[in-house]
C-alpha positions as CSV (number, residue, x, y, z in Angstrom):
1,X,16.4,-190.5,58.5
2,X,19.5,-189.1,56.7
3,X,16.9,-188.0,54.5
4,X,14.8,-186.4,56.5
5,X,17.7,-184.3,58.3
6,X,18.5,-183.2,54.7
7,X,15.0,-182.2,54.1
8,X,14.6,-180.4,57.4
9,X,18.0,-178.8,56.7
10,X,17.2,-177.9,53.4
11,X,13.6,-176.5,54.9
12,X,15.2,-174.7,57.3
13,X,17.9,-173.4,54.3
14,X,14.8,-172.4,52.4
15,X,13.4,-170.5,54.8
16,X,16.9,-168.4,56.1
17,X,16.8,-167.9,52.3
18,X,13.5,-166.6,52.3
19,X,13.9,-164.3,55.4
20,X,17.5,-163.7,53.8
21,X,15.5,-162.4,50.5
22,X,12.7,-160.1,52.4
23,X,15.1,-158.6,54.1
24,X,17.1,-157.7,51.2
25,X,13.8,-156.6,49.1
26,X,13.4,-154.0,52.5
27,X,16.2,-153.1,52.1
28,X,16.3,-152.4,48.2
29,X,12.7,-150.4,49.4
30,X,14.2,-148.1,51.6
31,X,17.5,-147.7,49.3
32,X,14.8,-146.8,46.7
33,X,13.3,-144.3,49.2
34,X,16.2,-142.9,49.7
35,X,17.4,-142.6,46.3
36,X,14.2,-141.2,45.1
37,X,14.3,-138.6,48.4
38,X,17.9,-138.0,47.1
39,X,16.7,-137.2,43.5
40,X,13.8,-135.1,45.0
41,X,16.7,-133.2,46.7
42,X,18.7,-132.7,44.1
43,X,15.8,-131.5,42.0
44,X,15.0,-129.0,44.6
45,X,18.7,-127.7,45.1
46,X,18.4,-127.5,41.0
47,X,15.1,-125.8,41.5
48,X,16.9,-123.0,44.1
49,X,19.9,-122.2,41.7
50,X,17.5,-121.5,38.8
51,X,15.6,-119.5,41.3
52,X,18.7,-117.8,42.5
53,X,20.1,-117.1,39.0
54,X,16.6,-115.5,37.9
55,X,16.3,-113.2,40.9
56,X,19.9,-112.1,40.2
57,X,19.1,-111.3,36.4
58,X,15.9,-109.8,37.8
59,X,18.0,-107.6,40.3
60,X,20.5,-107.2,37.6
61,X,17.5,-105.8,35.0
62,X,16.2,-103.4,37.6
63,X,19.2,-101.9,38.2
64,X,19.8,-101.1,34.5
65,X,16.4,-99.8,34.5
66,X,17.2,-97.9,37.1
67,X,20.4,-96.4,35.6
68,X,18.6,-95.7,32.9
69,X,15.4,-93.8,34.3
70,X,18.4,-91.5,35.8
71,X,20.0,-91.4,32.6
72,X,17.0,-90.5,30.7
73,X,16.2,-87.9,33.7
74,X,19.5,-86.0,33.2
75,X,19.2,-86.0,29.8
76,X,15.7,-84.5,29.7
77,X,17.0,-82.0,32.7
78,X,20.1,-81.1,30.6
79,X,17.9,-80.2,27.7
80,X,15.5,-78.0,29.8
81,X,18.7,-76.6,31.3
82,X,19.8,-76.0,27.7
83,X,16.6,-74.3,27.0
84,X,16.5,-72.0,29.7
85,X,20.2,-71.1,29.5
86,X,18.7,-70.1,25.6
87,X,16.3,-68.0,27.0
88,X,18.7,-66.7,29.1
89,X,20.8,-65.6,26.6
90,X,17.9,-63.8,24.3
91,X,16.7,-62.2,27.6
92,X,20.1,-61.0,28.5
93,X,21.0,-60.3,24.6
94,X,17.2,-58.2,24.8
95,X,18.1,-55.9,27.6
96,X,21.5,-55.0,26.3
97,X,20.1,-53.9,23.4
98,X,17.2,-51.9,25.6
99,X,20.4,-50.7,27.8
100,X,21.9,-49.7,24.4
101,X,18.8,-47.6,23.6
102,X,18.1,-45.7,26.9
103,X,22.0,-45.0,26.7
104,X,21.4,-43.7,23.7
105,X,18.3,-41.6,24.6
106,X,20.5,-40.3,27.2
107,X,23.1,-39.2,25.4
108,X,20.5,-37.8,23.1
109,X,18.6,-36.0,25.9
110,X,21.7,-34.9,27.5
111,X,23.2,-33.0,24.2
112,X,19.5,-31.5,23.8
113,X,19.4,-30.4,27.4
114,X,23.2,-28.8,26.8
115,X,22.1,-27.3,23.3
116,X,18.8,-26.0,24.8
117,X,21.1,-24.3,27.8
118,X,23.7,-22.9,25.0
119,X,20.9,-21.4,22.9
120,X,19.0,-20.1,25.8
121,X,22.6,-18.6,27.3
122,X,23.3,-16.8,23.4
123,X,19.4,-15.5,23.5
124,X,20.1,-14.2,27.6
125,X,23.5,-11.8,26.0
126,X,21.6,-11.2,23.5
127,X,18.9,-9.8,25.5
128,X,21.1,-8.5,27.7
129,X,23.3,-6.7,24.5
130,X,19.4,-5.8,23.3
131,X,19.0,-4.1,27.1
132,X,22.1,-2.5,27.0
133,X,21.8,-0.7,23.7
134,X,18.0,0.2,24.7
135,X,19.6,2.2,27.8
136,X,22.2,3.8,26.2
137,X,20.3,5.0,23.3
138,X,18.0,6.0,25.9
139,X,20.7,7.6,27.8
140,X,21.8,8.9,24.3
């Protein structure tokens, strides 16, 4: 009898063990889960930053592209403003010179205009001195 009890105790041992054990594989199953749902999360967090950090270079790389679109504008609008300001200058250099030469033909008319007046003023007296003599030798 004393060996029976022991064997039914030792049964009944067995099997709290076995129950004991189960549970503990479930449990070591959903710690597994739960690791390997961890890992997945972490993976994905790691996943996000490298995301995160490649938009921001991305961002980062069209802004300098950017900058330099405007800076390559500016230049190319300072050399046509160069240009022009060079054409500016021959035009403005072209029509002093042109200003220089109607002055000129001016000055060149107005002194024939004046010598033309003088010469026609001498040939008047002397027409008028020519006159003059013709009546009084006619007088005479």
């Amino acid at each position: 009898a004393r060996f029976e009890a022991a064997a039914t105790a030792a049964a009944a041992r067995k099997e709290q063990l076995e129950r004991e054990a189960a549970s503990a594989a479930e449990a070591l199953k959903r710690l597994q889960i739960e690791q390997e749902t961890a890992q997945a999360a972490v993976n994905e967090t790691k996943r996000i930053n490298e995301l995160e950090i490649a938009l921001r270079q991305a961002k980062e790389a069209e802004v300098a592209a950017k900058a330099e679109a405007l800076r390559i504008v500016a230049e190319s609008a300072a050399a046509a403003a160069a240009v022009r300001k060079q054409q500016l200058e021959i035009e403005a250099a072209k029509a002093t010179e042109t200003l220089k030469v109607l002055r000129d033909e001016q000055t060149t008319t107005k002194t024939a205009m004046a010598e033309t007046t003088m010469a026609e003023g001498i040939r008047i007296n002397e027409l008028e001195i020519a006159l003059r003599m013709a009546k009084e030798a006619e007088v005479a």
